[in-house]
C-alpha positions as CSV (number, residue, x, y, z in Angstrom):
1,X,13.2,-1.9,-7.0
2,X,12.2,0.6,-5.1
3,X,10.0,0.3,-2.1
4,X,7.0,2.8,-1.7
5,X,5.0,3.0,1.2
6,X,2.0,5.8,1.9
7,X,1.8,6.0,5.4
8,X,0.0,9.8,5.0
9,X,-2.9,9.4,6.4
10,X,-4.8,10.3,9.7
11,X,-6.6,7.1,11.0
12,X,-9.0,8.9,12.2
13,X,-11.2,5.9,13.4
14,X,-8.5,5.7,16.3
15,X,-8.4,9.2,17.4
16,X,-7.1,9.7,20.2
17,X,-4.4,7.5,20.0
18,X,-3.7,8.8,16.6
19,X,-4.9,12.4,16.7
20,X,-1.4,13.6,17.0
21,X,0.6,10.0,16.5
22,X,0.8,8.1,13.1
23,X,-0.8,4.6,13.1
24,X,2.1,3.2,11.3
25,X,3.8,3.7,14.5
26,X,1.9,2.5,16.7
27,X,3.4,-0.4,18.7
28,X,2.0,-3.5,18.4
29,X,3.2,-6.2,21.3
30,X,6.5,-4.4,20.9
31,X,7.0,-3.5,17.3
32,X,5.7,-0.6,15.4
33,X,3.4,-1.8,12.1
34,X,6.1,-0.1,10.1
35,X,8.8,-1.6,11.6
36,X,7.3,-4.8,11.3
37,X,6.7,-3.9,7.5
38,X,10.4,-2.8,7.0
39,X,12.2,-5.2,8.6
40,X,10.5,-7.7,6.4
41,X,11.5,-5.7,2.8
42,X,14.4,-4.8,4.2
43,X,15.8,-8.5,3.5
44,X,14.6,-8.5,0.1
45,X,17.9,-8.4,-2.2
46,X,15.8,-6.7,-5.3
47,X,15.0,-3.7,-2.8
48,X,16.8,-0.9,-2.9
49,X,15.7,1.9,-1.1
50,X,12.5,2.2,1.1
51,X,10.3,5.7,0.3
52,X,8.0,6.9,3.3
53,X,5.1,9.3,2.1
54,X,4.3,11.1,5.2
55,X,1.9,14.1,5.6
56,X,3.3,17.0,7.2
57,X,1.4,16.7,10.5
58,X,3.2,13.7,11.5
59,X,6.7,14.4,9.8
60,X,8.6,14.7,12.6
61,X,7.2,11.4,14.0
62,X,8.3,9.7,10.8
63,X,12.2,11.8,10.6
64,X,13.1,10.7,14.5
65,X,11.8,7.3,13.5
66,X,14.0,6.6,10.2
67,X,17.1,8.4,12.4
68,X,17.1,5.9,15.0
69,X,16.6,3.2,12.4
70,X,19.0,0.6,11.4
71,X,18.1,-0.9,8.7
72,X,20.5,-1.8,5.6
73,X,18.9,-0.3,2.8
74,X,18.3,3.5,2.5
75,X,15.3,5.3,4.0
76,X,14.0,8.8,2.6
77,X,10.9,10.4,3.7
78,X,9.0,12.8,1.8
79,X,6.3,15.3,3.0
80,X,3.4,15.3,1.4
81,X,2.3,19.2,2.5
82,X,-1.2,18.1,4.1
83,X,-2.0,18.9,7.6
84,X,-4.9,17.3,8.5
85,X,-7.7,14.6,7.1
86,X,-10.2,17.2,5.3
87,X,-6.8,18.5,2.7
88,X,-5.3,15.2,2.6
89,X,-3.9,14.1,-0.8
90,X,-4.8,10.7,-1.2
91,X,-3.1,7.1,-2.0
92,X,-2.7,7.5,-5.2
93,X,-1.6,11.1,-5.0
94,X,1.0,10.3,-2.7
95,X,2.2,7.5,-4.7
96,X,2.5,9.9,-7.7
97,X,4.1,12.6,-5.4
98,X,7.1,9.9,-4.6
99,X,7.4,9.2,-8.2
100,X,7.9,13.1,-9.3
101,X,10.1,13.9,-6.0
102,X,12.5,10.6,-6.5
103,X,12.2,10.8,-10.0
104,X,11.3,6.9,-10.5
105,X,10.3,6.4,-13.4
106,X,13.0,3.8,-14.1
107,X,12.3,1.0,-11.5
108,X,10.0,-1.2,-10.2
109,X,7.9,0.1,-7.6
110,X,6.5,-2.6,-4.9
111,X,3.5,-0.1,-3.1
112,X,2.9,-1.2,0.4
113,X,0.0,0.4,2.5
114,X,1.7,1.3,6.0
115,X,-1.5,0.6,8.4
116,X,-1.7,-3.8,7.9
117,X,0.1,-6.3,10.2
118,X,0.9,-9.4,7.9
119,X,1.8,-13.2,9.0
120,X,4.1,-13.4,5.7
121,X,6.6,-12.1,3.8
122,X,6.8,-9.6,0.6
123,X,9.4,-12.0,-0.5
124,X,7.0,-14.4,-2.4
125,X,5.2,-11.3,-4.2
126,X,8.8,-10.2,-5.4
127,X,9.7,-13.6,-6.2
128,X,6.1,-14.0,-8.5
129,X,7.1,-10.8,-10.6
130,X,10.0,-11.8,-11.9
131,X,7.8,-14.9,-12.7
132,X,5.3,-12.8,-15.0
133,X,7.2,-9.8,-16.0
134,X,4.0,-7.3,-15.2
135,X,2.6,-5.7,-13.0
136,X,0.9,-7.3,-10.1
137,X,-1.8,-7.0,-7.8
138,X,-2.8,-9.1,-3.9
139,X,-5.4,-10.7,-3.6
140,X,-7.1,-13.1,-0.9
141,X,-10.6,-14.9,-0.8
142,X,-13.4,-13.2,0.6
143,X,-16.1,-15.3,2.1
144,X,-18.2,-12.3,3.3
145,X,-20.4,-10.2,1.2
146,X,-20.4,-7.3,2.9
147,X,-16.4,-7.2,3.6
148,X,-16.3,-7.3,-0.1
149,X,-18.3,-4.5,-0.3
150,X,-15.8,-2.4,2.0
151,X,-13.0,-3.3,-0.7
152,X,-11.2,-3.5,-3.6
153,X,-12.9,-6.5,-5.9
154,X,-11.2,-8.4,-8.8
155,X,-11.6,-11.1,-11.5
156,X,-9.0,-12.9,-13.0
157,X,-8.4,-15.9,-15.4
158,X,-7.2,-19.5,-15.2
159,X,-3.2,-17.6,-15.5
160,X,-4.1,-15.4,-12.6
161,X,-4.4,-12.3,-15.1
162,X,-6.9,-9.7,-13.9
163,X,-10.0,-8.9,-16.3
164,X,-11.6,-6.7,-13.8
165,X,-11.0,-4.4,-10.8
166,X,-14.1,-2.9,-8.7
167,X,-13.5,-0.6,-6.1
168,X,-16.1,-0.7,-2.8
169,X,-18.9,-2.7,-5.1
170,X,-22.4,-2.5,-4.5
171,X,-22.9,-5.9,-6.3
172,X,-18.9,-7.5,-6.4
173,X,-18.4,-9.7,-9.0
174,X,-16.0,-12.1,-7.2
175,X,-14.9,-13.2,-3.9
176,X,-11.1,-12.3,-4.5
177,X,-10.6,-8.9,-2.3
178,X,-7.8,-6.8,-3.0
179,X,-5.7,-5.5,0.3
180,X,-3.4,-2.1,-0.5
181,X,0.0,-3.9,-2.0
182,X,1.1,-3.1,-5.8
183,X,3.9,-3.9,-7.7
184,X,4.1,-1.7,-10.7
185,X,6.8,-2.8,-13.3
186,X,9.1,0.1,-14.8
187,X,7.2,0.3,-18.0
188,X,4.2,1.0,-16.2
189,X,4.9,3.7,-13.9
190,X,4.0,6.3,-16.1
191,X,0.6,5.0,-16.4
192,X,0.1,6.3,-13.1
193,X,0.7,9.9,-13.5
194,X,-1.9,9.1,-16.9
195,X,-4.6,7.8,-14.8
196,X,-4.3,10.8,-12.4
197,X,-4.5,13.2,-15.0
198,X,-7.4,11.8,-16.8
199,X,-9.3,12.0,-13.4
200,X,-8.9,8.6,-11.5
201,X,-10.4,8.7,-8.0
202,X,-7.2,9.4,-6.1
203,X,-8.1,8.2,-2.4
204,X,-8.1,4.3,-2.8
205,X,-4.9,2.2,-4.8
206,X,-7.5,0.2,-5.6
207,X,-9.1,3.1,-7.9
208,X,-5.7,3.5,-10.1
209,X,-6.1,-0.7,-11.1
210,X,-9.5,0.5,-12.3
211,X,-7.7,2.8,-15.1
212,X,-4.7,1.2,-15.4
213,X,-6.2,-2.1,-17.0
214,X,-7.0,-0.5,-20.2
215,X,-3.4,0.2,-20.7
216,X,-1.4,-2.4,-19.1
217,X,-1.1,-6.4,-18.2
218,X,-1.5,-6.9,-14.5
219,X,-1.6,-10.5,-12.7
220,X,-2.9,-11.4,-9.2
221,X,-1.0,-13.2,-6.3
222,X,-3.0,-14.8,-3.6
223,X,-2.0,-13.7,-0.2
224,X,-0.5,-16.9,1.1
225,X,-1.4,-15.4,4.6
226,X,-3.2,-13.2,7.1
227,X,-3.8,-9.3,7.1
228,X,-4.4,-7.3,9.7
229,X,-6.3,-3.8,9.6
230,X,-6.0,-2.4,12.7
231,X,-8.8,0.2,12.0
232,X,-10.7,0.6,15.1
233,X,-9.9,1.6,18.8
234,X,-11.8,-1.5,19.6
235,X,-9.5,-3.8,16.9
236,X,-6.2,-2.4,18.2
237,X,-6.9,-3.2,22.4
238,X,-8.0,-6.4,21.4
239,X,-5.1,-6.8,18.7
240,X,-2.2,-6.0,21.3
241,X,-3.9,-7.0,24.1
């Protein structure tokens, strides 16, 4: 399994801080949001390799950061040729970028967006697809109208198999809200280069689930814990702080 994470864009809600930093790197009370990501899939036996999708603004950021690294498992980083928010390729674009470039076709792909801080592990999510053999999809109760609104939206059955994804509803059918973490089984993977050519909105993860339903199984796995967005200026002093 290989581990994918898109950590390409320009978090431009926290400009300054990140006009010329990446987010992923930020430090929070002491450890970057990547390293915090990393040092959790890091200890996950299944993963293999971990696969940073960069743009090329913050490249160099992303190269020092993986050669003072110590991790166990491989790190590559790939450049994803955008140099600022208006050209930017998008999640799903970057995803497919890795896939071409590393030729990956042939593994498991967990998808990990590089901007949350989490209170648990990846381990469980691992542990639940070799459970159901598919593809899988987080998910986490939603209480708030209007936060569902702002996200990713699915239904699923009494087995936990999605019937329907919504991406930023008007009128969300459920109160299951989907944060950015994918695993895509082998089989799969070249669904997503489909859905990209057939025209699937390219800047949300959530936007591939949309297409890829018609072709493939996927199940849901409740986030047994909390996520953290840090999104605003505001959200980050008060986050580290």
């Amino acid at each position: 399994m290989k581990n994918v994470v898109l950590a390409a864009g320009y978090a431009t809600r926290l400009y300054p801080i990140t006009e010329n930093f990446p987010k992923p790197l930020l430090d929070i009370k002491g450890v970057s949001i990547l390293d915090r990501l990393i040092s959790d899939t890091d200890k996950i036996d299944e993963i293999d390799e971990h696969i940073i999708v960069s743009n090329n603004k913050y490249l160099p950021h992303f190269e020092k950061w993986a050669e003072a690294s110590n991790y166990k498992k491989n790190i590559s980083i790939i450049d994803d040729g955008s140099s600022k928010n208006e050209n930017r390729l998008g999640a799903v674009k970057d995803l497919l970028l890795a896939i071409e470039k590393k030729q990956l076709y042939n593994d498991n792909l967990l998808v990990i967006a590089a901007d949350n801080v989490l209170t648990f592990s990846f381990r469980g999510f691992v542990d639940y697809f070799k459970e159901k053999q598919t593809s899988l999809i987080m998910t986490y109760y939603e209480p708030e109208f209007t936060s569902l609104q702002r996200s990713g939206v699915i239904s699923f059955n009494e087995e936990y198999r999605v019937l329907e994804m919504q991406e930023k509803p008007l009128e969300p059918k459920s109160n299951y809200a989907v944060p950015p973490f994918y695993i895509y089984k082998r089989s799969d993977v070249q669904f997503i280069r489909e859905c990209v050519y057939e025209g699937c909105n390219t800047d949300a993860p959530g936007n591939l689930t949309v297409k890829m339903l018609s072709k493939t199984i996927i199940h849901a796995w409740q986030m047994p814990g909390k996520r953290y967005d840090i999104g605003t200026l505001d959200g980050y002093f008060n986050f580290c702080f």
